[in-house]
VEXDREN-2710 file (C-alpha; in Angstrom, 1 decimal):
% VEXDREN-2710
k/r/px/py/pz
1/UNK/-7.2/-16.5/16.2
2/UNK/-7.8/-13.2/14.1
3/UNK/-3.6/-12.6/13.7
4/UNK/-3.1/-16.6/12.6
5/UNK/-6.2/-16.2/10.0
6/UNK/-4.7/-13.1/8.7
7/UNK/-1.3/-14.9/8.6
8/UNK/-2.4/-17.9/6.8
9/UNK/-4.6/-15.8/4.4
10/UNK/-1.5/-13.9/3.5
11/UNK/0.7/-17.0/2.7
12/UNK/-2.4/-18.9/0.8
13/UNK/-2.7/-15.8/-1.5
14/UNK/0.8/-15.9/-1.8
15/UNK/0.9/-19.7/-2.7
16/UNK/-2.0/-20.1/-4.8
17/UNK/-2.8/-16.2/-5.9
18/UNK/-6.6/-14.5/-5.4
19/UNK/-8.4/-16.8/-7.9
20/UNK/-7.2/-19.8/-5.8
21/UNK/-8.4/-18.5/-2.8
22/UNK/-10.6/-20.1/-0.4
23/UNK/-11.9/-20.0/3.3
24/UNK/-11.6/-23.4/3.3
25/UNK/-7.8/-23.3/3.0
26/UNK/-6.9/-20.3/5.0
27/UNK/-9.2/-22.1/7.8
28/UNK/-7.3/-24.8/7.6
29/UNK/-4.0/-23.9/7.2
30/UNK/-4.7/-21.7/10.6
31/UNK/-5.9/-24.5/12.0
32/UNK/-9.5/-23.1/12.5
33/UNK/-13.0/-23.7/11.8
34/UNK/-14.5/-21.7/8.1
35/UNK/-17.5/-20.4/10.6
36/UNK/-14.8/-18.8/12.5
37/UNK/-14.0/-17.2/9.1
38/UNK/-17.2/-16.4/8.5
39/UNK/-18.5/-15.0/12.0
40/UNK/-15.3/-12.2/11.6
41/UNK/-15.3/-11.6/7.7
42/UNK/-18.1/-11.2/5.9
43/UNK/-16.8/-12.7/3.0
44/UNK/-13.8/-13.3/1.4
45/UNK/-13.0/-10.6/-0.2
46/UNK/-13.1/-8.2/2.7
47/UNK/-10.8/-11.1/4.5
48/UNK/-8.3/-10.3/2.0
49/UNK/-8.1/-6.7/2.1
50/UNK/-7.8/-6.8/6.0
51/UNK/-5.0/-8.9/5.9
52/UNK/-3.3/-6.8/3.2
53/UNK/-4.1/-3.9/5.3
54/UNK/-2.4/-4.8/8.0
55/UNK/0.7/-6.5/6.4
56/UNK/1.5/-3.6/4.4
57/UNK/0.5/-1.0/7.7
58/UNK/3.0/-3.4/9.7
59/UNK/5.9/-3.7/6.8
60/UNK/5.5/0.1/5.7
61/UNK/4.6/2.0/8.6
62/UNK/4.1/5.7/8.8
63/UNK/6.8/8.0/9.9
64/UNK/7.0/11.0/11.6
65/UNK/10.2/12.6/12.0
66/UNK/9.2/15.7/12.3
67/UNK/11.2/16.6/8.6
68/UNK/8.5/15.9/5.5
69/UNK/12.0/15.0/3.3
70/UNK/13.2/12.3/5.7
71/UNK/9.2/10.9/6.0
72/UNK/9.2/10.6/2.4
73/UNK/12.6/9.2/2.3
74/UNK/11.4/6.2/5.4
75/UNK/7.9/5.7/3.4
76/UNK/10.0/5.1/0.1
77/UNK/13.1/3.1/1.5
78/UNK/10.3/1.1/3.1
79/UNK/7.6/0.5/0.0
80/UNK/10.9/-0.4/-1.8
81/UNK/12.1/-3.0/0.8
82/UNK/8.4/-4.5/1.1
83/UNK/8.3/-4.8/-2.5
84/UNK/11.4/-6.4/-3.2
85/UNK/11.5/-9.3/-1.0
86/UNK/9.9/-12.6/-2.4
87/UNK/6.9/-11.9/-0.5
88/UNK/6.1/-8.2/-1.2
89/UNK/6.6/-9.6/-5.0
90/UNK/4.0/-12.3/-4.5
91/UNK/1.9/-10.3/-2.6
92/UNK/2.0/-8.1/-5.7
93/UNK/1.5/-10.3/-8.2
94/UNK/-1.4/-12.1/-6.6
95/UNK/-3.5/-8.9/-6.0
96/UNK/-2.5/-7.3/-9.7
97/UNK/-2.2/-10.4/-11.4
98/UNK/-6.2/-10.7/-12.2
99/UNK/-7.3/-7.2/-11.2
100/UNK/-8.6/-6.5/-14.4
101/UNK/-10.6/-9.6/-14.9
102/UNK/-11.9/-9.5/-11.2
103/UNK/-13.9/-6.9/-10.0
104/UNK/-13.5/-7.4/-6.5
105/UNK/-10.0/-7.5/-6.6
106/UNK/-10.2/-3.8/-8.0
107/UNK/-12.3/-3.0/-4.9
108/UNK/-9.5/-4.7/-2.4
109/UNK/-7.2/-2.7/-4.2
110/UNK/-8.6/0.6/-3.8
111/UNK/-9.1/-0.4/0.4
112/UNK/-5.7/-1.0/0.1
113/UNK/-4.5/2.3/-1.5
114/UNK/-7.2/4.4/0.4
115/UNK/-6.2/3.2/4.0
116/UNK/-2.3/4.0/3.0
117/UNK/-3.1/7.1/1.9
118/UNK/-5.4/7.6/4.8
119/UNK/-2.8/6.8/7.2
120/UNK/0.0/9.2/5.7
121/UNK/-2.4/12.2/4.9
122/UNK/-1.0/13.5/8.3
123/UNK/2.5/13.9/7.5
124/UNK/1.9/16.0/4.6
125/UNK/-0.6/17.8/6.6
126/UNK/2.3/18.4/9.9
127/UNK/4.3/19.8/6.6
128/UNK/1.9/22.4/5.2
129/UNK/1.7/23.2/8.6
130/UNK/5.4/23.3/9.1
131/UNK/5.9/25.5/6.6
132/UNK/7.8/23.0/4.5
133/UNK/4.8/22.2/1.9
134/UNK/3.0/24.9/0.1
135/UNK/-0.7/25.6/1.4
136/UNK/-3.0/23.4/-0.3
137/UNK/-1.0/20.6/-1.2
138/UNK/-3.4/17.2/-1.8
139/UNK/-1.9/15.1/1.0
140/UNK/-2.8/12.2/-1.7
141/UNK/-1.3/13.3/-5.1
142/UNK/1.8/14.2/-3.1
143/UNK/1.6/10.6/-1.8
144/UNK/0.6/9.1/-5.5
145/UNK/3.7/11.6/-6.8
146/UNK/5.9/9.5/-4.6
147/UNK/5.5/5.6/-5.1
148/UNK/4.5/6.5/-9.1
149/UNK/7.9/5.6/-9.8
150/UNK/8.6/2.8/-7.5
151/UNK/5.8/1.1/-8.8
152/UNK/6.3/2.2/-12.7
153/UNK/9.8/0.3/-12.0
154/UNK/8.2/-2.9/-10.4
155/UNK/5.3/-3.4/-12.5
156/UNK/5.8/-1.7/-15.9
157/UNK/9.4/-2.0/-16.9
158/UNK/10.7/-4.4/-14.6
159/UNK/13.8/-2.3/-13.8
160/UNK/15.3/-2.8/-10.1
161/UNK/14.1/-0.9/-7.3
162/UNK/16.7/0.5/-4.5
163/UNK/17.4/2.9/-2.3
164/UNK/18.6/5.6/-5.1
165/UNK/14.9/4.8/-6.5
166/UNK/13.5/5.8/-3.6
167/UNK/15.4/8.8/-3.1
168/UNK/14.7/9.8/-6.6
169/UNK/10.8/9.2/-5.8
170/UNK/11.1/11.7/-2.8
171/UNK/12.9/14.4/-5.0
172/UNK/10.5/13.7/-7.6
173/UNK/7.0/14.2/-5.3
174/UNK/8.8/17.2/-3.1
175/UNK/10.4/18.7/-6.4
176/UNK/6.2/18.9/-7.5
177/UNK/5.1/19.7/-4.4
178/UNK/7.3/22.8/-3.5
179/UNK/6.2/23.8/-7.3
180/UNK/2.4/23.8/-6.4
181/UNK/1.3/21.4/-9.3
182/UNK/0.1/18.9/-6.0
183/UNK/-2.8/21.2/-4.6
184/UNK/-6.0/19.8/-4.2
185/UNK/-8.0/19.0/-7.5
186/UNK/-10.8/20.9/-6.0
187/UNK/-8.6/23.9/-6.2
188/UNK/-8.1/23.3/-10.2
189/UNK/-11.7/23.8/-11.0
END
């Protein structure tokens, strides 16, 4: 039940966008009951951040390689390859496309961003530790460093995304690591 509600609220926001959105479709396009909806997500909002939680935890998972450049290089070649398939795009659109007039959607997006960053703290941390990353590098501003310009490309200019942006991305964020402007903003006061 829980993986077919997730499913069907990922292709309703897909087809119809946040605004659109309603229990009643995503119950019945997974063919359940809205109190079954209801008795798992408290409302709708937090049904769409788990499902955009796990989709983009399943599609862009977290490496470990044991090398913080060839992490990078997996995150990146995978947030590209999400992002540029006709789902990643309308997944994107859909949760950007009224952020500013919704509130809520602000508040899914930050879930969003916080549990990837969560999630991929580690490998920056395995690096300090490895010696490969300066001490006191901000496991998220390293992490912000890299998809900045993947998603300047996507949502800003509109220019194509590839593997040679990704590559750059992972030059860029280890090029500003290795030169200590990523350490924690606590360390800047």
């Amino acid at each position: 039940m829980r993986a077919a509600v997730l499913a069907a609220t990922l292709a309703e926001l897909t087809e119809t966008g946040y605004p659109a959105l309603t229990i009643d479709g995503v119950a019945q396009r997974a063919g359940v009951h809205k109190t079954t909806i209801y008795r798992n997500w408290k409302d709708r909002e937090r049904l769409v951040a788990d499902a955009l939680v796990g989709h983009f935890a399943v599609d862009i998972p977290i490496p470990d390689t044991g090398a913080i450049e060839s992490d990078l290089r997996e995150l990146a070649r995978s947030l590209v390859a999400t992002m540029t398939t006709e789902g990643g795009r309308a997944l994107l659109a859909a949760v950007l496309s009224d952020a500013v007039r919704l509130p809520e959607l602000a508040g899914i997006k930050r879930a969003l961003f916080d549990d990837r960053f969560r999630r991929a703290g580690p490998v920056v941390t395995h690096a300090v530790e490895r010696g490969e990353l300066p001490v006191g590098t901000d496991p998220t501003e390293l992490l912000k460093t890299l998809v900045a310009p993947i998603y300047f490309r996507l949502l800003l200019t509109g220019e194509s995304v590839d593997e040679a942006t990704a590559e750059h991305a992972v030059q860029v964020a280890l090029a500003a690591a290795r030169a200590r402007v990523l350490s924690s903003p606590r360390r800047h006061r």
